[in-house]
ZASE-25818 format. One line per 10 residues: number of its first residue (from 1); for each residue z, y, x of C-alpha. Coordinates in steps of 0.05 Angstrom, whole numbers, always signed. Example, Ala and Ser with C-alpha at 12.3 -4.5 7.8 and 13.67 -1.06 7.14 Angstrom:
// ZASE-25818
1> +156 -90 +246 | +143 -21 +273
This chain:
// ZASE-25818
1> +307 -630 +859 | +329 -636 +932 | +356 -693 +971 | +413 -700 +1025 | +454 -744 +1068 | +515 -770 +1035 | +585 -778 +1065 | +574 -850 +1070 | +509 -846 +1104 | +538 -796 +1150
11> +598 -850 +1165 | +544 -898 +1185 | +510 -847 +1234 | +568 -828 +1267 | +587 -913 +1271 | +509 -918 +1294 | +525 -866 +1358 | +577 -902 +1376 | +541 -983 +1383 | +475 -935 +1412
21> +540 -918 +1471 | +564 -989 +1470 | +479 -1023 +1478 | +488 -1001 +1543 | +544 -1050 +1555 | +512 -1100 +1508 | +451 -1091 +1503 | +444 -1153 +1444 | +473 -1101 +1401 | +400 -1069 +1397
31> +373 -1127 +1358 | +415 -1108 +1295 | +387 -1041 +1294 | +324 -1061 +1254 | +356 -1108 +1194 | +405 -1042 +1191 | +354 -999 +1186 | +316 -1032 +1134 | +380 -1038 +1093 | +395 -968 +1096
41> +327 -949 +1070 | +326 -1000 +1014 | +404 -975 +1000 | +372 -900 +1003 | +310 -916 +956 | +365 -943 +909 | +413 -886 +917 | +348 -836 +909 | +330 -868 +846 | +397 -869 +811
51> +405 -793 +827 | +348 -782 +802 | +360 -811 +730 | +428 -784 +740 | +404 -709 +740 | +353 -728 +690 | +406 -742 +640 | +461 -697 +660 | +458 -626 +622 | +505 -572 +634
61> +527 -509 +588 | +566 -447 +612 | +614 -409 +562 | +618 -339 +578 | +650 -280 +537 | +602 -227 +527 | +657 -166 +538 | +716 -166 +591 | +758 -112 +605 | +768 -77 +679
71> +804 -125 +730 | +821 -166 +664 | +833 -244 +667 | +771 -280 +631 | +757 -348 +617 | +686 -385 +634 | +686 -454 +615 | +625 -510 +637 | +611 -583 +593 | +569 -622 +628
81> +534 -674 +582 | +508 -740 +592 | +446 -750 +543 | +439 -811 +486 | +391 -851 +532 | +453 -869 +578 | +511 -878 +525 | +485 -955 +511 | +438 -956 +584 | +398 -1020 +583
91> +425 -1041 +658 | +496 -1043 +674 | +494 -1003 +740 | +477 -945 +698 | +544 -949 +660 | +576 -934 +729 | +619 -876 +736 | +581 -806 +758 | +610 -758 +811 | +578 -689 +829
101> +599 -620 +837 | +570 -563 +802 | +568 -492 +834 | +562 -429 +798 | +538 -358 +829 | +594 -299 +815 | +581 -228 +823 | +594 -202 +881 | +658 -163 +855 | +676 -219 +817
111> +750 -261 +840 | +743 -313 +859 | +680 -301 +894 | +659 -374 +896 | +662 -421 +838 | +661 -499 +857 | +685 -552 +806 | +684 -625 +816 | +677 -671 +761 | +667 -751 +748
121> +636 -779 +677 | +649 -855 +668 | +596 -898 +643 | +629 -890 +571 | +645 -819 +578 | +592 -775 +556 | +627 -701 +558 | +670 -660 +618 | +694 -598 +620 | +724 -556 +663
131> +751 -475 +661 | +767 -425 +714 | +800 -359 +709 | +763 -297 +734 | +772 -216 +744 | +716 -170 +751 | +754 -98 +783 | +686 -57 +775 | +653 -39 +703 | +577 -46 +694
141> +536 -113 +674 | +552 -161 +718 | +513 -229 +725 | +532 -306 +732 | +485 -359 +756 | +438 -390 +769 | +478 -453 +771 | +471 -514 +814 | +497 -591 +798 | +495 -642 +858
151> +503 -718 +853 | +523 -767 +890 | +485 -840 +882 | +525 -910 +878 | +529 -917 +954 | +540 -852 +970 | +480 -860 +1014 | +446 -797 +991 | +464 -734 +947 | +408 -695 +901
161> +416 -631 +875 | +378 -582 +821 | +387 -518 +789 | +413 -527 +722 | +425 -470 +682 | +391 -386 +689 | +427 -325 +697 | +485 -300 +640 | +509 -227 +642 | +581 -195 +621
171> +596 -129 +607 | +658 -100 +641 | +689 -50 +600 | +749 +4 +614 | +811 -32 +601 | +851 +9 +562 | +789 +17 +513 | +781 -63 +512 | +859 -72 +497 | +885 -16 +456
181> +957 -54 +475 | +950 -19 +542 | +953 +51 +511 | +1032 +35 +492 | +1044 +32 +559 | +1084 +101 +555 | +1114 +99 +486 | +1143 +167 +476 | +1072 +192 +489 | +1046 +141 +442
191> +1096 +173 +380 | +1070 +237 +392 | +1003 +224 +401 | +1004 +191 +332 | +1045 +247 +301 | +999 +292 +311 | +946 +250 +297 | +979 +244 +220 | +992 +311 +219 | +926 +340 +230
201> +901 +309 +168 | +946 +344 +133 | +968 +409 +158 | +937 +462 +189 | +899 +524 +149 | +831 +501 +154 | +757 +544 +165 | +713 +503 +111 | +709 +534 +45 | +734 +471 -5
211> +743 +512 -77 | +759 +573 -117 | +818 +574 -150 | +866 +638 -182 | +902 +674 -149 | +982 +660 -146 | +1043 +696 -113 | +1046 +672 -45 | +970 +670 -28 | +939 +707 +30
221> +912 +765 +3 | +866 +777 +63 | +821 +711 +29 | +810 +733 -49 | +743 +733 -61 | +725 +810 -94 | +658 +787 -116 | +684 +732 -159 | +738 +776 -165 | +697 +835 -206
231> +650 +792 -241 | +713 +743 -278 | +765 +809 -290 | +826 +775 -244 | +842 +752 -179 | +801 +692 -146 | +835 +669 -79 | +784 +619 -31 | +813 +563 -14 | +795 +534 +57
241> +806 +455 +79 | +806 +432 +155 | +735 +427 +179 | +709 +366 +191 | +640 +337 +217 | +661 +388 +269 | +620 +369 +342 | +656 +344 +404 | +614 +333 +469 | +652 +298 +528
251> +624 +312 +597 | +650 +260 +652 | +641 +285 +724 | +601 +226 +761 | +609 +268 +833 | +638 +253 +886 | +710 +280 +876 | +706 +227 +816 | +709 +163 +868 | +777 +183 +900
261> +817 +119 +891 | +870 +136 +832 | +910 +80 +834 | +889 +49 +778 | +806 +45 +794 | +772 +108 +806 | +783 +171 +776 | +717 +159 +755 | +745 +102 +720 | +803 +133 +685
271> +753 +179 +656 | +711 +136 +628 | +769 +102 +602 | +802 +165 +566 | +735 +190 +539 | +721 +126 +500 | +787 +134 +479 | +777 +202 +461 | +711 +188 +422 | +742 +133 +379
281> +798 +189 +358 | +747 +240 +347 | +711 +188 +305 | +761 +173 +269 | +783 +243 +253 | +722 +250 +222 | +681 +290 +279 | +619 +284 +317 | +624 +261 +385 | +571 +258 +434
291> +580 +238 +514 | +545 +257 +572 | +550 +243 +657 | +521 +284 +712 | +530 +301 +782 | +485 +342 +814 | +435 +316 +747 | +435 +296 +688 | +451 +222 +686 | +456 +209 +604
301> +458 +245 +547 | +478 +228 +475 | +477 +279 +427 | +542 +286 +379 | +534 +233 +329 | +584 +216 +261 | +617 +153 +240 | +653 +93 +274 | +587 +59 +281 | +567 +109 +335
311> +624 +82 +373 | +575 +19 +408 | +523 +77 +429 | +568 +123 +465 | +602 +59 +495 | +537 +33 +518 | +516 +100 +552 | +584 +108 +598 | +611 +48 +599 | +576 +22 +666
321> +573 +88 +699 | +586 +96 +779 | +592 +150 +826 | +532 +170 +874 | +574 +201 +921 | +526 +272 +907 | +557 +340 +900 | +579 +359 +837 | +529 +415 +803 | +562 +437 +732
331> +489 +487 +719 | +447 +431 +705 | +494 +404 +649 | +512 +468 +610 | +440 +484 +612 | +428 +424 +581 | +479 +437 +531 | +457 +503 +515 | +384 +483 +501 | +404 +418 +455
341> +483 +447 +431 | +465 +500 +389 | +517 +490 +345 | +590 +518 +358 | +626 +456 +389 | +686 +438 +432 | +662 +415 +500 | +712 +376 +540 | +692 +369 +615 | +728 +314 +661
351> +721 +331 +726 | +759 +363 +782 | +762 +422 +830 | +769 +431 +899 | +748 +491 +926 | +728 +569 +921 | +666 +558 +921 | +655 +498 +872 | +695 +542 +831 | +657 +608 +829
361> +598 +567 +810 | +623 +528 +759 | +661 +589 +728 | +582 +630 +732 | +555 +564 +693 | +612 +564 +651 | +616 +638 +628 | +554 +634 +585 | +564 +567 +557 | +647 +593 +534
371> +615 +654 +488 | +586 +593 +432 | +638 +534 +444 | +708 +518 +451 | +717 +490 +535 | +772 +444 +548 | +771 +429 +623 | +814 +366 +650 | +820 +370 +723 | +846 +299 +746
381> +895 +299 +814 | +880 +258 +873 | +939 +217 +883 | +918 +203 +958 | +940 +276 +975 | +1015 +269 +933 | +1020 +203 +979 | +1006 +241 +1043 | +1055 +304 +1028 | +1115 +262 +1014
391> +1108 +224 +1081 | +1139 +254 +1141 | +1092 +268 +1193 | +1097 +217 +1260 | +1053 +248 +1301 | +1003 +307 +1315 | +954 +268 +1280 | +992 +259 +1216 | +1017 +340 +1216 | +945 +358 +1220
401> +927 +305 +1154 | +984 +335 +1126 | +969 +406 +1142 | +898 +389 +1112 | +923 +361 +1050 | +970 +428 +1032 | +919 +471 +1045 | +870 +424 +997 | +926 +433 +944 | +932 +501 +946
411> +856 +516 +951 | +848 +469 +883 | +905 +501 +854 | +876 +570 +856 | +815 +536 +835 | +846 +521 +772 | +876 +589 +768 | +815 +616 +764 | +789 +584 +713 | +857 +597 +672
421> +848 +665 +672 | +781 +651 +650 | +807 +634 +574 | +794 +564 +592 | +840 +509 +568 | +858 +473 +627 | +888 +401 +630 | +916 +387 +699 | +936 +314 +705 | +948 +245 +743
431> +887 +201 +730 | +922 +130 +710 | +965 +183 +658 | +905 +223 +627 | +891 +192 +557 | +951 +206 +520 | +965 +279 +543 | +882 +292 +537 | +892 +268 +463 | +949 +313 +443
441> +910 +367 +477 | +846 +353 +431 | +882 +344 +378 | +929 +406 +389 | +859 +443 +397 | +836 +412 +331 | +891 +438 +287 | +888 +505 +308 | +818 +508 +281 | +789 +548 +337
């Protein structure tokens, strides 16, 4: 608990400057220095001991959601208490209304980025609360507190302060994964996304063997069985159902193409946001999803895992993932993969490229890894460089950015063409637009049973 001067006793102070100016004119004034004095310390002694039974009996509590979605509007809400001993006090000055301030320490990204409320319990009110409204722009675990309640006493002498309450963490999730409603932000993607979604389960000619059954006039002929064929005298057909329990790994670029602005976050955070998304689809459908983020390492790794349950684990390992700035190398991943992948999966990399040479050795790493799984490669656009080619140039300066910027795009588009013609599925797409089409994509992919 810590003491200091009130606004009151500051009042006197400033008062006390001024007669210590005037004792030169009159100098009688100096004999009412010392009864002044003496007052003020009795006054203070009293204030000193009022806070203190004040603080003693004030409590405070801090509500706090647990989840909040990126740059989201959250609620924190703080009751402070007065304990039993001072709802029927024994003196009447304790039944004397209580004013103080409490102060709560925000994360640094947090808005607002200082939290002050002022409150006043009267000596029959035992319970206050007050709310404030915050937005947290950056995913992660982000902390609140410690907290700090000051006092003032009955004269207003003196103020005490304490630390009442430890440290509270949120976690900041991708929006769009927090609030599904933010997916129907484009509804004619939304319709198609979901009718393909419905028809997967029920079209589509399927690898996994489900059941014998005779053969009839319009059957494949190229799938009758012959050994069941010659050992029951007639034709036996195979029939095949859509596989499921089929493994999906998503690979999210953490390098530092990733923390171009998009917009909307970072690209960074638009693909975090559209591979949660795409795991609780795979999930649903029935697949295996695992996740994993690199740059020039390894960051995390979750192996493909089944059910909706596995959602919380694959959330957990990306959901508070950042860029390090590093270069981006794509070896160290696949070789990952092919050491602990050894089953046939479809691998879905979000990521971009820029250049010749990041492409030639991401195409090396990639040529191996394409002979056992299925590669679906999104390549998210930097929106800065759209901005700067649809501005006309002002000066030299600006025709040299903008000189820079075509010859970016059309070193990242032959990136991409190289990897094309590499039999990989590319996905070439605006960050803040890349769930739904990445979806249809998968689930395009899906159907055709590759």
């Amino acid at each position: 608990m810590k003491f200091r001067p009130g606004k009151n006793l500051i009042r006197i102070l400033a008062g006390g400057l001024f007669l210590s100016a005037a004792s030169f004119v009159l100098p009688q004034i100096v004999w009412f220095w010392p009864p002044v004095l003496l007052g003020l310390l009795i006054v203070g002694i009293r204030d000193a001991y009022y806070i203190r039974q004040y603080l003693n009996n004030l409590s405070v509590s801090r509500t706090l959601p647990s989840l909040a979605g990126r740059d989201q509007d959250f609620r924190i809400s703080w009751t402070i208490v007065r304990s039993s001993e001072t709802e029927q006090p024994a003196k009447p000055s304790m039944a004397r209304m209580i004013q103080g301030l409490i102060r709560d320490c925000v994360p640094d990204a947090a808005m607002p980025a200082l939290s002050t409320q002022s409150f006043e319990l009267s000596g029959e009110q035992r319970r206050f609360q007050v709310d404030e409204i915050f937005r947290i722009p950056v995913r992660g675990v982000h902390v609140f507190g410690p907290m700090w309640m000051r006092v003032s006493g009955p004269m207003g002498l003196l103020e005490g302060q304490k630390k009442t309450l430890s440290s509270e963490s949120i976690r900041v999730f991708p929006e769009t994964y927090y609030s599904a409603d933010r997916l129907a932000q484009d509804a004619d993607a939304q319709v198609v996304l979901l009718d393909k979604a419905s028809r997967i389960r029920q079209h589509g000619t399927g690898t996994e063997f489900e059941s014998l059954n005779e053969f009839r006039e319009g059957d494949d002929p190229r799938k009758i069985d012959w050994r069941t064929t010659a050992r029951v005298g007639h034709l036996v057909v195979r029939k095949y159902e859509i596989e499921r329990h089929r493994d999906v790994m998503l690979l999210v670029d953490c390098g530092r193409l990733m923390g171009a602005d998009a917009g909307r976050g970072s690209k960074l955070d638009c693909a975090v946001d559209s591979a949660l998304m795409l795991a609780r689809v795979a999930l649903r459908g029935g697949d295996r999803c695992g996740i994993s983020l690199f740059d020039d390492q390894v960051l995390g790794y979750l192996p493909p895992q089944a059910g909706m349950s596995s959602m919380q684990a694959i959330s957990e390992c990306v959901f508070a993932a950042q860029t390090r700035w590093r270069e981006t190398d794509f070896s160290r991943i696949f070789a990952r993969l092919q050491q602990r992948q050894q089953k046939r999966a479809m691998i879905i990399v979000l990521s971009d490229l820029i250049d010749a040479e990041t492409t030639q050795r991401f195409r090396a790493s990639l040529a191996t890894l394409a002979r056992r799984h299925v590669i679906l490669f999104a390549a998210l656009q930097t929106p800065l460089m759209d901005q700067m080619i649809s501005q006309p140039p002002e000066g030299t300066a600006d025709s040299t950015r903008l000189a820079l910027a075509f010859q970016l795009l059309r070193e990242r588009e032959r990136a991409l063409h190289a990897v094309r013609r590499s039999g990989i599925e590319v996905l070439d797409v605006v960050p803040d637009r890349l769930t739904v089409p990445l979806i249809n994509h998968f689930l395009e992919l899906r159907r055709q049973a590759l």
